[in-house]
Biopython code that builds the backbone (N, CA, C, O; Angstrom):
import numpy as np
from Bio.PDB.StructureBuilder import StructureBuilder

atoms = [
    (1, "UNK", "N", (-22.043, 69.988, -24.271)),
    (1, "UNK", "CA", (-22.165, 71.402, -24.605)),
    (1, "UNK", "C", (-22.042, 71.555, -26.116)),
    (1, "UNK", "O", (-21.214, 70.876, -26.723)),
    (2, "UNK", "N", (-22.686, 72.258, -26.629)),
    (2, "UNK", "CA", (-23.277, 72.814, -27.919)),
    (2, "UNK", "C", (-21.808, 74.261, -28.688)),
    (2, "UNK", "O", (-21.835, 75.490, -28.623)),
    (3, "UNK", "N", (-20.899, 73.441, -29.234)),
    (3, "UNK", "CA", (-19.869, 74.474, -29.876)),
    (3, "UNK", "C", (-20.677, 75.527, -30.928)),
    (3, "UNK", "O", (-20.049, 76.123, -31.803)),
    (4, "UNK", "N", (-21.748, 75.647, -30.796)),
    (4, "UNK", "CA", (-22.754, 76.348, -31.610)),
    (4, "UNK", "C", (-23.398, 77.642, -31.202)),
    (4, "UNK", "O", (-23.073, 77.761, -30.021)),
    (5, "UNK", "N", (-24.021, 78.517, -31.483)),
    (5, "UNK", "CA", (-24.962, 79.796, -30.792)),
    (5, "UNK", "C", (-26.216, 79.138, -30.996)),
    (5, "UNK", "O", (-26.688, 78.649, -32.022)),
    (6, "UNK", "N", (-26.628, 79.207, -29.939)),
    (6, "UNK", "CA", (-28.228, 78.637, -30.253)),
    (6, "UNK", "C", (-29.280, 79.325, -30.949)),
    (6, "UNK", "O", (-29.557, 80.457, -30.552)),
    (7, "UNK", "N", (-30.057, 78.728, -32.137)),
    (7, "UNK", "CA", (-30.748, 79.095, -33.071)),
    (7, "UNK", "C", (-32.225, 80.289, -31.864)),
    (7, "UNK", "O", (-33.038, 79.861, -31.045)),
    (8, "UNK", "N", (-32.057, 81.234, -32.155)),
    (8, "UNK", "CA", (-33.048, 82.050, -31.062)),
    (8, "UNK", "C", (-34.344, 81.722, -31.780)),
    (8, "UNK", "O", (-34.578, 81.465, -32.960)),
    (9, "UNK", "N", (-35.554, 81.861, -30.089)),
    (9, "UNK", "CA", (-36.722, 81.183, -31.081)),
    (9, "UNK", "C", (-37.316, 80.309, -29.584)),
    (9, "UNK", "O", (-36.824, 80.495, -28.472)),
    (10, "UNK", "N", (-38.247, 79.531, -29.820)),
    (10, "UNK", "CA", (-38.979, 78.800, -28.981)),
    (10, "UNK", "C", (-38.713, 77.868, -27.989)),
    (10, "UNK", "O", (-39.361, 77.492, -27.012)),
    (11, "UNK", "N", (-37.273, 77.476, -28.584)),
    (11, "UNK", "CA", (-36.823, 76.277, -28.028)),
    (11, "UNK", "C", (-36.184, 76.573, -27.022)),
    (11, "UNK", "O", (-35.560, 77.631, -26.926)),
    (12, "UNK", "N", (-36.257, 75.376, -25.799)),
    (12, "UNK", "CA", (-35.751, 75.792, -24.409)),
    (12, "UNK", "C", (-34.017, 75.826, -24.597)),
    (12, "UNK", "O", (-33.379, 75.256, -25.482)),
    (13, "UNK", "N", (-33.517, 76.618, -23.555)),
    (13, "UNK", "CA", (-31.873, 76.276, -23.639)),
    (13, "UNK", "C", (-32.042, 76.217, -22.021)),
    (13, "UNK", "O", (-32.886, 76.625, -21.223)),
    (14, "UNK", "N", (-30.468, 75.300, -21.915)),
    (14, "UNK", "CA", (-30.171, 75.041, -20.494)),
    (14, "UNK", "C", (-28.942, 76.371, -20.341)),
    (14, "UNK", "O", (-28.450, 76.672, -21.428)),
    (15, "UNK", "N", (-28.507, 77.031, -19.342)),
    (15, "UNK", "CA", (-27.445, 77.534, -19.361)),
    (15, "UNK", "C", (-26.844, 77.251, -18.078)),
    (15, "UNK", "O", (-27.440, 77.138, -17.007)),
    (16, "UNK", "N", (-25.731, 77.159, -18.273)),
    (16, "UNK", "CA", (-24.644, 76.352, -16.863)),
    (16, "UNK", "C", (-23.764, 76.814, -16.977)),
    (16, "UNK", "O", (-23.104, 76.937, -18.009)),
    (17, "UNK", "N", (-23.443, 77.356, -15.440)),
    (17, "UNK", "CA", (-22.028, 77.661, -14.759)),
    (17, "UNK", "C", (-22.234, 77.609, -13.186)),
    (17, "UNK", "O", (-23.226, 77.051, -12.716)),
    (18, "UNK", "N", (-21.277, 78.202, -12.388)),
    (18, "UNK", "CA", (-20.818, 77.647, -11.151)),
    (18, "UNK", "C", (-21.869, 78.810, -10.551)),
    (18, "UNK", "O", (-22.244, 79.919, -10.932)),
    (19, "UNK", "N", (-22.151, 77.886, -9.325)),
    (19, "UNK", "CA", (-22.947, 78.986, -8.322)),
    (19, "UNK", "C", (-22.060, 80.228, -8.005)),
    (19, "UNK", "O", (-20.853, 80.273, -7.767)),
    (20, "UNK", "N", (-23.007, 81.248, -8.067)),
    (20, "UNK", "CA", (-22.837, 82.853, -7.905)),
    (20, "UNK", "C", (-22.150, 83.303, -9.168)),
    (20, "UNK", "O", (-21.700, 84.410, -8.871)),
    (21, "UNK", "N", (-21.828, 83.042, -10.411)),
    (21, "UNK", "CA", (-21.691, 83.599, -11.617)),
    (21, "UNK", "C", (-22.361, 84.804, -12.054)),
    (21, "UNK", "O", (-21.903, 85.813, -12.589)),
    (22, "UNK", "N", (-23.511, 84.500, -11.724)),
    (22, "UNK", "CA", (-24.622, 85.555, -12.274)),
    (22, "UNK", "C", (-26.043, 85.130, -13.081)),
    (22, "UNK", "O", (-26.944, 85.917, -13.368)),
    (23, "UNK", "N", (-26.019, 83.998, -13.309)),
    (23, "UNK", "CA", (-27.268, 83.100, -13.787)),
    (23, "UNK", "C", (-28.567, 84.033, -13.418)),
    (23, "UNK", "O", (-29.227, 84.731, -14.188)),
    (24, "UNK", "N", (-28.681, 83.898, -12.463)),
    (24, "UNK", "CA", (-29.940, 84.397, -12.098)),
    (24, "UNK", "C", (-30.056, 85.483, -11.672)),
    (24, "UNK", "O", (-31.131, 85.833, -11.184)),
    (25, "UNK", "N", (-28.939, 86.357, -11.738)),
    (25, "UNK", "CA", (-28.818, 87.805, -11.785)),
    (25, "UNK", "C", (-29.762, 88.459, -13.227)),
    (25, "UNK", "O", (-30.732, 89.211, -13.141)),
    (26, "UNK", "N", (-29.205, 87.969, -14.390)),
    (26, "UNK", "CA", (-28.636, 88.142, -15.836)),
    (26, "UNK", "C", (-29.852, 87.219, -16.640)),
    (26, "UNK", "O", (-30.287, 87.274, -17.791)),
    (27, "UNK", "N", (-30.103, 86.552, -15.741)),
    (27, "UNK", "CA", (-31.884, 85.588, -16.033)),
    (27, "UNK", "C", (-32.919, 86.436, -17.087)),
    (27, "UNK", "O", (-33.253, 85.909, -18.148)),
    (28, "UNK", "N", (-33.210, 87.263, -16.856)),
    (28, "UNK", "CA", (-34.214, 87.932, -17.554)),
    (28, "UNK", "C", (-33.765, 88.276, -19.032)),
    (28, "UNK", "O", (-34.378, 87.836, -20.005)),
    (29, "UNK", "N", (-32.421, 89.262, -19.157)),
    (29, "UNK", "CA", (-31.732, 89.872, -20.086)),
    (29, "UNK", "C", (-31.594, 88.657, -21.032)),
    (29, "UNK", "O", (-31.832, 88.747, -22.236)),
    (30, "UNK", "N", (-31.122, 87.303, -20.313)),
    (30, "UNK", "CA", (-30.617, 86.100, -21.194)),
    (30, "UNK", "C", (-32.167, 85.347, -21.648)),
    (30, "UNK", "O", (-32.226, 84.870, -22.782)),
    (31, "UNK", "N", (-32.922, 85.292, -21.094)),
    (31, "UNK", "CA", (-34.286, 85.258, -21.623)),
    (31, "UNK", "C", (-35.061, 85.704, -22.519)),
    (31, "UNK", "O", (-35.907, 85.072, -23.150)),
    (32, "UNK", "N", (-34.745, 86.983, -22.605)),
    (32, "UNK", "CA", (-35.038, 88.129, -23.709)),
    (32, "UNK", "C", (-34.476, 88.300, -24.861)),
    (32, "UNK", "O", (-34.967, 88.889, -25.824)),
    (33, "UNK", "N", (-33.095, 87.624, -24.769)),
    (33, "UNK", "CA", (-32.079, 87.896, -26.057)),
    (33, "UNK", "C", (-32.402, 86.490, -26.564)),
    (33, "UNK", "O", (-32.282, 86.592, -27.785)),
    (34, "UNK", "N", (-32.740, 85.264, -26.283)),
    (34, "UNK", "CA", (-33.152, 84.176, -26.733)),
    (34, "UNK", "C", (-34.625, 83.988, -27.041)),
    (34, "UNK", "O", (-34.949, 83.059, -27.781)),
    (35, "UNK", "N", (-35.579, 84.829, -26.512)),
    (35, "UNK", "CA", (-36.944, 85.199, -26.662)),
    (35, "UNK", "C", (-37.860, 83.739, -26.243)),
    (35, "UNK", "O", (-38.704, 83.205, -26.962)),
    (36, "UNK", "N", (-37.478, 83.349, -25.057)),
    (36, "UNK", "CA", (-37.588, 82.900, -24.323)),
    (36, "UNK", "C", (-38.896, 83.266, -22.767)),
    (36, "UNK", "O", (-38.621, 83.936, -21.772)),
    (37, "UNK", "N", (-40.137, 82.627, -23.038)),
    (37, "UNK", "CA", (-40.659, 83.230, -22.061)),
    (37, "UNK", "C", (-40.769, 82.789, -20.414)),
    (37, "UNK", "O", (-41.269, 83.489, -19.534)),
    (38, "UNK", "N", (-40.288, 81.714, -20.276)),
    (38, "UNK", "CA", (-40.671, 81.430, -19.222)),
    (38, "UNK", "C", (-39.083, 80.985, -18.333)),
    (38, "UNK", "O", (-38.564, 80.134, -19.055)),
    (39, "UNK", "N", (-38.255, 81.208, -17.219)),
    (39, "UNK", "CA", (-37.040, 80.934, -16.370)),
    (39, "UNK", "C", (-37.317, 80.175, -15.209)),
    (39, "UNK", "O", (-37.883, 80.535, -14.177)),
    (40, "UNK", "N", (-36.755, 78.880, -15.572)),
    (40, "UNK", "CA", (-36.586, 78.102, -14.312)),
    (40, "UNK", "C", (-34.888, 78.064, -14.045)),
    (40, "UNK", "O", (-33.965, 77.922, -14.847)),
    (41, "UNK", "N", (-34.892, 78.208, -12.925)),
    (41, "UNK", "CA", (-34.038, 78.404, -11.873)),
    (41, "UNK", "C", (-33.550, 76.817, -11.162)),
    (41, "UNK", "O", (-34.355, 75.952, -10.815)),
    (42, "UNK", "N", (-32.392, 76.735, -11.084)),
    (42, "UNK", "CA", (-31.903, 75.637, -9.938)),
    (42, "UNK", "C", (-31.899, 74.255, -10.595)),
    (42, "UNK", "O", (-31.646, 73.305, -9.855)),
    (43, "UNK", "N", (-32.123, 74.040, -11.778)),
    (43, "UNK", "CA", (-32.498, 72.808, -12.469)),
    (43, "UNK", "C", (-31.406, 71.773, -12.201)),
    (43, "UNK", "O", (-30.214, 72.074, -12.141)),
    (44, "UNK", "N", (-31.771, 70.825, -12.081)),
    (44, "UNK", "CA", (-30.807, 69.563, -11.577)),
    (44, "UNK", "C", (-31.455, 68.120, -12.388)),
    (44, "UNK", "O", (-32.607, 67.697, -12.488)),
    (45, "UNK", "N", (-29.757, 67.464, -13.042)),
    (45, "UNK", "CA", (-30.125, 66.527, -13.893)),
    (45, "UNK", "C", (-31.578, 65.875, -13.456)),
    (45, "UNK", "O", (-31.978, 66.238, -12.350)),
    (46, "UNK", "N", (-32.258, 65.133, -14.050)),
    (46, "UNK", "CA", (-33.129, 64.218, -13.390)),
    (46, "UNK", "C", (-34.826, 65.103, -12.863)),
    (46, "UNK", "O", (-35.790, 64.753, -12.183)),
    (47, "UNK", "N", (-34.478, 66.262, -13.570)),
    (47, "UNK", "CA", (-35.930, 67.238, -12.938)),
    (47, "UNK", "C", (-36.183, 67.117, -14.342)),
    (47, "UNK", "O", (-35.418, 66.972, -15.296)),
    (48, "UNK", "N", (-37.712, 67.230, -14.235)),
    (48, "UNK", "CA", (-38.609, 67.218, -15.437)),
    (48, "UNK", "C", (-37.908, 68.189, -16.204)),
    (48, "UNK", "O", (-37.113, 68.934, -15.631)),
    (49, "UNK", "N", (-38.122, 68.281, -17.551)),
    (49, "UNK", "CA", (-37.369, 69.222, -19.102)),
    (49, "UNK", "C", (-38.299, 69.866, -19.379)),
    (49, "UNK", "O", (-39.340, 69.232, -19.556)),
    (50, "UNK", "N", (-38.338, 71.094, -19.509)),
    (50, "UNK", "CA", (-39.352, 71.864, -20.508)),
    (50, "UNK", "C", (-39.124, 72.242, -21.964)),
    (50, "UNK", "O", (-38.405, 73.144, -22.394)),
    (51, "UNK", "N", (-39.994, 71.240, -22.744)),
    (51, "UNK", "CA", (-39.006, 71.128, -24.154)),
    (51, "UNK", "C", (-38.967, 73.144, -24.884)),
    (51, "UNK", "O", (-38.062, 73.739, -25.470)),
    (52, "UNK", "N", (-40.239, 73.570, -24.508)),
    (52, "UNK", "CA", (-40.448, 74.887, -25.187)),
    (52, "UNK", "C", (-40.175, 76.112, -24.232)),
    (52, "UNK", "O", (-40.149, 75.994, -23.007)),
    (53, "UNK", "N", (-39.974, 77.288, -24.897)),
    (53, "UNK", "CA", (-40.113, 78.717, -24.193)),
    (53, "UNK", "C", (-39.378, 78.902, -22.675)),
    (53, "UNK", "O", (-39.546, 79.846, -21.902)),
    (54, "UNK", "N", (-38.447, 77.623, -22.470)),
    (54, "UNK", "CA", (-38.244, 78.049, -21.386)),
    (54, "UNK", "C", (-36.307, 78.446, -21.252)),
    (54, "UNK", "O", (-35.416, 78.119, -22.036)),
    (55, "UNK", "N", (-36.223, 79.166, -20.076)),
    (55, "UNK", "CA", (-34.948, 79.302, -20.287)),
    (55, "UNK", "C", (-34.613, 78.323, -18.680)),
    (55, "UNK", "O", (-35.188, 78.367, -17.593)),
    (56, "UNK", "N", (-33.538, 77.567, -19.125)),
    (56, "UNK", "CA", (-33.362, 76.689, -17.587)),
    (56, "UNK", "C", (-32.189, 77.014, -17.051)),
    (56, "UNK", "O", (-31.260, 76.966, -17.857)),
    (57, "UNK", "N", (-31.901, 77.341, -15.924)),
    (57, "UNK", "CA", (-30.545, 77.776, -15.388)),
    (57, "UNK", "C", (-29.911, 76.778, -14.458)),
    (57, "UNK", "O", (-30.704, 76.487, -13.562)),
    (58, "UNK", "N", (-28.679, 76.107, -14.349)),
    (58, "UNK", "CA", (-28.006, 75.217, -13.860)),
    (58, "UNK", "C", (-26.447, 75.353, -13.064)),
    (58, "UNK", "O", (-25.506, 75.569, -13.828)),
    (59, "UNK", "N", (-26.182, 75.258, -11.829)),
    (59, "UNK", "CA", (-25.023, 74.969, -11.405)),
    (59, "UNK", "C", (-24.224, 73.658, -11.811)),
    (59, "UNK", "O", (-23.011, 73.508, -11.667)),
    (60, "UNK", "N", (-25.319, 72.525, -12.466)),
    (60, "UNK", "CA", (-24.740, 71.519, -13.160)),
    (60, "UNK", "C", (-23.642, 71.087, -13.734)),
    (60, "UNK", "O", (-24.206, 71.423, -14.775)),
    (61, "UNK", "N", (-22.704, 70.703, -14.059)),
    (61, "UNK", "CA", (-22.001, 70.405, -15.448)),
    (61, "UNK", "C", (-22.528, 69.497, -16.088)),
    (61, "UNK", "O", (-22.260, 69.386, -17.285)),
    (62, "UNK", "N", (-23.640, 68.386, -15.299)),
    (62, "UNK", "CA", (-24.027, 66.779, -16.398)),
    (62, "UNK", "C", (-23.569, 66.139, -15.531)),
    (62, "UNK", "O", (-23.196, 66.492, -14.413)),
    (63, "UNK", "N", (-23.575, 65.300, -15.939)),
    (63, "UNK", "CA", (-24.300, 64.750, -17.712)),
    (63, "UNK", "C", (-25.488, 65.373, -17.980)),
    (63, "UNK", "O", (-26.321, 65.546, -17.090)),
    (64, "UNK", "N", (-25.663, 65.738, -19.136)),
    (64, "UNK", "CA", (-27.366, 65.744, -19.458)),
    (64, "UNK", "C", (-27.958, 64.941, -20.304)),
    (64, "UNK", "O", (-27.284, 64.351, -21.148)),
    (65, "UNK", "N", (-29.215, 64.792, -20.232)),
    (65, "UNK", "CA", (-29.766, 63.710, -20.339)),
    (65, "UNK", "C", (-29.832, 63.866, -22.454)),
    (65, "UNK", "O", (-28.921, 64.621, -22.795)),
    (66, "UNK", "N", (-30.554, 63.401, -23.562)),
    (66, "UNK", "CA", (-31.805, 63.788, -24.499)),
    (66, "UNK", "C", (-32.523, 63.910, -24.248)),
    (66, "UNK", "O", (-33.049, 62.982, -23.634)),
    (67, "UNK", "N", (-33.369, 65.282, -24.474)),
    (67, "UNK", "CA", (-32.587, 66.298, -25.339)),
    (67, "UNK", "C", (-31.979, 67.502, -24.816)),
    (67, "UNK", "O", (-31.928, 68.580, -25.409)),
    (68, "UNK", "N", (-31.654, 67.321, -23.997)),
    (68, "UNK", "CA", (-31.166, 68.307, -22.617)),
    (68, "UNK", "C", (-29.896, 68.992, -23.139)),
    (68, "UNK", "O", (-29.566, 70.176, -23.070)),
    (69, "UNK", "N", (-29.010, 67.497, -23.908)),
    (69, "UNK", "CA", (-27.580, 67.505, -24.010)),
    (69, "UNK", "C", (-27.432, 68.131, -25.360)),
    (69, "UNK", "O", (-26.287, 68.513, -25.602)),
    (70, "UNK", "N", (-28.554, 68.374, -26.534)),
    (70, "UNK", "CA", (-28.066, 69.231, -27.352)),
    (70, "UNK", "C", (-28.820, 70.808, -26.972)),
    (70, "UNK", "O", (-28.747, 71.544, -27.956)),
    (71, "UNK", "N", (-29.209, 71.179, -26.301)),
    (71, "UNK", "CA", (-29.639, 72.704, -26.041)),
    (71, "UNK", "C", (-29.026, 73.299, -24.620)),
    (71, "UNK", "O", (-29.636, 73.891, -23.730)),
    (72, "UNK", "N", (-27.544, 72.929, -24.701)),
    (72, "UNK", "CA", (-26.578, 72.981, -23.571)),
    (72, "UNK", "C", (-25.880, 74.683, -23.793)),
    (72, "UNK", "O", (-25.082, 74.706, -24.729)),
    (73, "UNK", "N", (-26.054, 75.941, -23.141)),
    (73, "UNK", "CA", (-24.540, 76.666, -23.136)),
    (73, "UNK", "C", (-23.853, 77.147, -22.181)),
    (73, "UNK", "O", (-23.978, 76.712, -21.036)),
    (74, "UNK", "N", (-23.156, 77.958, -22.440)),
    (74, "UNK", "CA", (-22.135, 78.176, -20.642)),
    (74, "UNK", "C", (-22.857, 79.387, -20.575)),
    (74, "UNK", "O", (-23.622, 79.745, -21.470)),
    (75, "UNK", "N", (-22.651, 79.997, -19.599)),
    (75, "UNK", "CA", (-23.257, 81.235, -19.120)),
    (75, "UNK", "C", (-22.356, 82.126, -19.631)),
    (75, "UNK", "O", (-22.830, 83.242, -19.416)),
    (76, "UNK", "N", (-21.112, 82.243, -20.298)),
    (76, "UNK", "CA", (-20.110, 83.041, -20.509)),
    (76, "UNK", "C", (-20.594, 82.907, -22.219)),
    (76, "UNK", "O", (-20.452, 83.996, -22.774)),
    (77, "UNK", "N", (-20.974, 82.133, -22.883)),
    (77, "UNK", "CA", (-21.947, 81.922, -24.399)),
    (77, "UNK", "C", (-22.933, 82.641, -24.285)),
    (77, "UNK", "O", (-23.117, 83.433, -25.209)),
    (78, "UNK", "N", (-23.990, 82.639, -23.055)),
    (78, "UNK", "CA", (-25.177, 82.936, -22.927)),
    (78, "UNK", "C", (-24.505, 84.613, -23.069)),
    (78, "UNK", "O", (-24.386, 85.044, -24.216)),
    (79, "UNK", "N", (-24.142, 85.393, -22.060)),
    (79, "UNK", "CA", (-23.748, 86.573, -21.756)),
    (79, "UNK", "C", (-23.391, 87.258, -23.187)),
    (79, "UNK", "O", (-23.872, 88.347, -23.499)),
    (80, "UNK", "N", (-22.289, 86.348, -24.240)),
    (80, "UNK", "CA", (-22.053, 86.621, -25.079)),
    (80, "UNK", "C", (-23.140, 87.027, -26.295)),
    (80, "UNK", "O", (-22.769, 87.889, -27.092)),
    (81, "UNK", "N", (-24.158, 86.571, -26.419)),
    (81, "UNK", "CA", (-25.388, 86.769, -26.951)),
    (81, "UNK", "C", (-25.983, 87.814, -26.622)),
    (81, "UNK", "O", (-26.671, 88.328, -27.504)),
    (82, "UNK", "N", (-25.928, 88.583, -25.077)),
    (82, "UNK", "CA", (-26.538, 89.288, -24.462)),
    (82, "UNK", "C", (-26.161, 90.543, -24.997)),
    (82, "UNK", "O", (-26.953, 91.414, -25.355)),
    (83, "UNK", "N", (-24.702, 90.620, -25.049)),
    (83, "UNK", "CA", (-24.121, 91.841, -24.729)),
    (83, "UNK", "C", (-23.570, 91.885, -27.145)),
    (83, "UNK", "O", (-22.902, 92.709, -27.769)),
    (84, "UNK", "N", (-23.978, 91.163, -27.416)),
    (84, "UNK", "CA", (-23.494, 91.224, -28.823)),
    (84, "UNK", "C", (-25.262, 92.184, -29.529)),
    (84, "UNK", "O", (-25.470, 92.197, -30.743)),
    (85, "UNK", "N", (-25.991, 92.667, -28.815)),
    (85, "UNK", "CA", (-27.332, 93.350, -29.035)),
    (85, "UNK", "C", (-26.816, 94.519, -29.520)),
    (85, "UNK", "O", (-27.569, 95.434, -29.855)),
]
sb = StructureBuilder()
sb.init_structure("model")
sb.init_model(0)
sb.init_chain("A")
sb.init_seg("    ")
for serial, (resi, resn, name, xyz) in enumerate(atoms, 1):
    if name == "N":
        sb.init_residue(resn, " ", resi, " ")
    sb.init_atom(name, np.array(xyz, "f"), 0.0, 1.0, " ", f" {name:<3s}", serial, name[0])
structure = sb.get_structure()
C-alpha cells in the first residue's frame, strides 16, 4: 500500500477493503474523483491488470503483484479523496 494520495489522472488505482465496505456502492463517485473511466469490480491477485483509466476494486489484501503493488489504496484513502471535493 501506497502511504501517498494518488497522483489523479489516467493511471489505474486498485482500491481494497473487506467485503460489504462500500467499494462498489461508492464505485462511480471514487472513479470520478480520480477521473478514471472505466470500474472493474471483484479483482483478484492473478487477473489480468489494466495499466490505464481503470479503477479496480478488491476484497484482497495481496500480495500484489508489479505494478499492481505501487497503485495500491484502502477504500477509507479512496473515500478520503471523495469527500475532500
Amino acid at each position: 500500500m501506497t502511504d501517498q494520495a494518488p497522483t489523479l489522472g489516467r493511471v489505474s488505482w486498485l482500491v481494497h477493503g473487506p467485503q460489504g465496505c462500500g467499494k462498489t456502492t461508492n464505485a462511480k463517485r471514487i472513479a470520478e474523483r480520480l477521473r478514471l473511466g472505466t470500474i472493474i469490480d471483484d479483482w483478484q491477485p492473478g487477473d489480468p491488470w489494466c495499466p490505464t483509466d481503470c479503477l479496480i476494486l478488491t476484497n484482497s489484501s495481496g500480495p500484489y503483484p508489479p505494478p499492481v503493488a505501487g497503485r495500491v489504496i484502502t477504500y477509507d484513502a479512496a473515500m478520503d479523496l471523495v469527500n475532500k471535493q
